[in-house]
N, C-alpha and C positions, 0 to 999 in steps of 0.2 A: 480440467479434464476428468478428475472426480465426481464419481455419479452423484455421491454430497457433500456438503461443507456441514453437516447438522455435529458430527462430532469432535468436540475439542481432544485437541493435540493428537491425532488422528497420523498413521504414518502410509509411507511407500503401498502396505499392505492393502491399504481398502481399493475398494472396488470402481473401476473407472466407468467411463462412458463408452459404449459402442461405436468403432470407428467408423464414420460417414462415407458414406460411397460414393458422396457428390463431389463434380471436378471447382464447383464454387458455393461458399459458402456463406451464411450472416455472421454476426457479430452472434445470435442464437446460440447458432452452430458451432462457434469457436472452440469448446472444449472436445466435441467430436470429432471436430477437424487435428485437432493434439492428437485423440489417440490415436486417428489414424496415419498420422503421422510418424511419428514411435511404430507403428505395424509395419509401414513399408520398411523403416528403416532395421528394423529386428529381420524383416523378411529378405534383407539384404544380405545382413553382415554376424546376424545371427549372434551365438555369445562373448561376440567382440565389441559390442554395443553398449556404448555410456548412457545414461539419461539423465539429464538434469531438468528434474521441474522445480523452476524457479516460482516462487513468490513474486508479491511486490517486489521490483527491482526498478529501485531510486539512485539517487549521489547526486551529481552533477552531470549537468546533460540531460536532466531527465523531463524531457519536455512534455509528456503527461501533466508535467507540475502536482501529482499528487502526493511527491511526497516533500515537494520544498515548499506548500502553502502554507503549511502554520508557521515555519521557520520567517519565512518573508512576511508574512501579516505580521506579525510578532515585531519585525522591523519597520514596517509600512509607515505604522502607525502607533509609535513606541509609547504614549500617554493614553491613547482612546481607549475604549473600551472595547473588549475583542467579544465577541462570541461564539460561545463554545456547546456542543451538547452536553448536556444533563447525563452521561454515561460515562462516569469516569471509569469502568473495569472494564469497559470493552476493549476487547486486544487489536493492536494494531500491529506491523511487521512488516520491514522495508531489508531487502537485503541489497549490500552497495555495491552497482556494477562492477567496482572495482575488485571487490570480493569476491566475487563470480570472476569473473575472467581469471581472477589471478589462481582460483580453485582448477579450473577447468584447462588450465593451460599444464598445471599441473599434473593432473590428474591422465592429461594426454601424453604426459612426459612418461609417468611409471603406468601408462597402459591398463588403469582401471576402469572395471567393467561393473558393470546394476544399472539399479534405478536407483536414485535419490532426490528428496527435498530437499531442495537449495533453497532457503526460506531464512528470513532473518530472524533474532533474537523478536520475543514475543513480549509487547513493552504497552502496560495497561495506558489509555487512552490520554489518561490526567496526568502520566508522567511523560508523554509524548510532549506534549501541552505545554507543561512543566521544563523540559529541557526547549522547548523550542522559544518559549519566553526568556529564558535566560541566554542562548545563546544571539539569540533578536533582539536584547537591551527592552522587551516590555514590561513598562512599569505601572502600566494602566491598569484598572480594574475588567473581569469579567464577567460577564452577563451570561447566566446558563439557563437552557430551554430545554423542557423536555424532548427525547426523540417524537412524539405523537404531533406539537407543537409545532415541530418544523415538518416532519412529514405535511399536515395540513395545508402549510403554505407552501408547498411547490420544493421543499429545498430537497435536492439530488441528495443520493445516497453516494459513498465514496468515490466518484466520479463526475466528470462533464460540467460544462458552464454550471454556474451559481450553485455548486457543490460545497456539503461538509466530508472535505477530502477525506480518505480514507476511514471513513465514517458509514458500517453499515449494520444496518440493524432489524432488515427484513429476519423475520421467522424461517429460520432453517440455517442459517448462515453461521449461525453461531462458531464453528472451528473454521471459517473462512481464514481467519489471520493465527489461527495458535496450531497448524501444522508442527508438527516432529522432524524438526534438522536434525535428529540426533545421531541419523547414520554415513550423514555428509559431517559433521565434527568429528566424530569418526575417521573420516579417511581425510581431515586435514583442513577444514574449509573454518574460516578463521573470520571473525566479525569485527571489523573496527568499534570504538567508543561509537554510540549513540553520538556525544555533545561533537568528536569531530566530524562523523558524515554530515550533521547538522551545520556546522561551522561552514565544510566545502560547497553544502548547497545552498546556504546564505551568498554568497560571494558568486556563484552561479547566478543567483536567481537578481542578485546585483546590482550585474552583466546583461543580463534581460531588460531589466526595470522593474522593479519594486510594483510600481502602479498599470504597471502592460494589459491589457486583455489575457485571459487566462484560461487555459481548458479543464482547468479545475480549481475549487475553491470561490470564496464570492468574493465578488465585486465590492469595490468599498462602499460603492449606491447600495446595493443589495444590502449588504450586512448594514448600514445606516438605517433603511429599512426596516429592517426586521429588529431591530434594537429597539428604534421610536415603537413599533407592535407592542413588543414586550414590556417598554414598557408602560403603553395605553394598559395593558390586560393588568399590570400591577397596582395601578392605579384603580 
């Protein structure tokens, strides 16, 4: 619902999007549709009014699959070779529904009122990667592409079929995942370990199927794919 994402670690402060006046809206639209949101509800209840804008929000359950695909690839296919982008600093930031709820239920108990980023811990690309291999048992080699590389062939930015999950890297987006939680830790909002939310959405994604059709993340055709590419172009 922020008018940009172009600023890292960026807080509550900046400037939102005009709230839509429309009674339906696109996928477009969806951030306008937030603030107007947030509007009716201030024009309710006035400065009794919590606001939580959550980030990415993963754990278990989170049938986006965006944020259990590296954890589950990682398991899939514990020898192969994984593919990964070529951008190991870009930030990535999942916060666990359980964390949230357990904030906000909180937070409803002693009656606090603002706005806040509820946004998770801000965790460079290659250590995501990193913990999601280790908690997935892979021991296989990986195969890194630049971001231009997969732009050209078709592969999604951090979402939707044959996606590099949470993986984005359009021009302007840059403080898309390094938001400032720092006034929701503040009033108590507490982050489990990386390796265990990783751990409970392995066991999640399980429960699913490792090999299932996926709304996010590639296909193991897909990434077989684009491996053989890579490595035609090395050769």
């Amino acid at each position: 619902m922020y008018a940009s994402h172009a600023t890292v670690g960026a807080d509550e402060s900046a400037p939102t999007l005009p709230p839509t006046r429309l009674d339906e809206v696109t996928r477009e639209q969806y951030g306008s549709a937030k603030a107007a949101c947030e509007q009716a509800c201030q024009n309710l209840v006035g400065d009794r009014l919590l606001v939580a804008r959550a980030g990415l929000i993963g754990g278990p359950g989170d049938v986006s699959c965006r944020s259990g695909y590296w954890v589950a690839r990682s398991a899939r296919d514990q020898d192969g070779t994984m593919l990964v982008p070529d951008t190991p600093t870009l930030a990535t930031s999942v916060i666990d529904v359980r964390d949230l709820a357990e904030w906000l239920l909180g937070r409803a108990r002693n009656r606090t009122t603002g706005v806040y980023d509820t946004v998770g811990p801000v965790v460079p690309f290659a250590e995501w990667i990193a913990l999601s291999r280790q908690v997935g048992g892979h021991r296989g080699p990986l195969a890194t592409a630049s971001a231009d590389w997969l732009l050209e062939r078709g592969v999604n930015e951090y979402m939707g079929p044959e996606s590099m999950a949470m993986w984005l890297v359009e021009p302007g987006t840059e403080g898309w995942s390094t938001r400032s939680g720092a006034a929701a830790l503040a009033r108590g909002l507490k982050h489990r370990p990386r390796t265990a939310l990783l751990a409970d959405l392995l066991t999640w994604e399980r429960d699913q199927g490792l090999d299932r059709a996926r709304p996010a993340g590639l296909s193991a055709q897909r990434e077989h794919d684009l491996l053989a590419a890579l490595g035609e172009n090395a050769n």
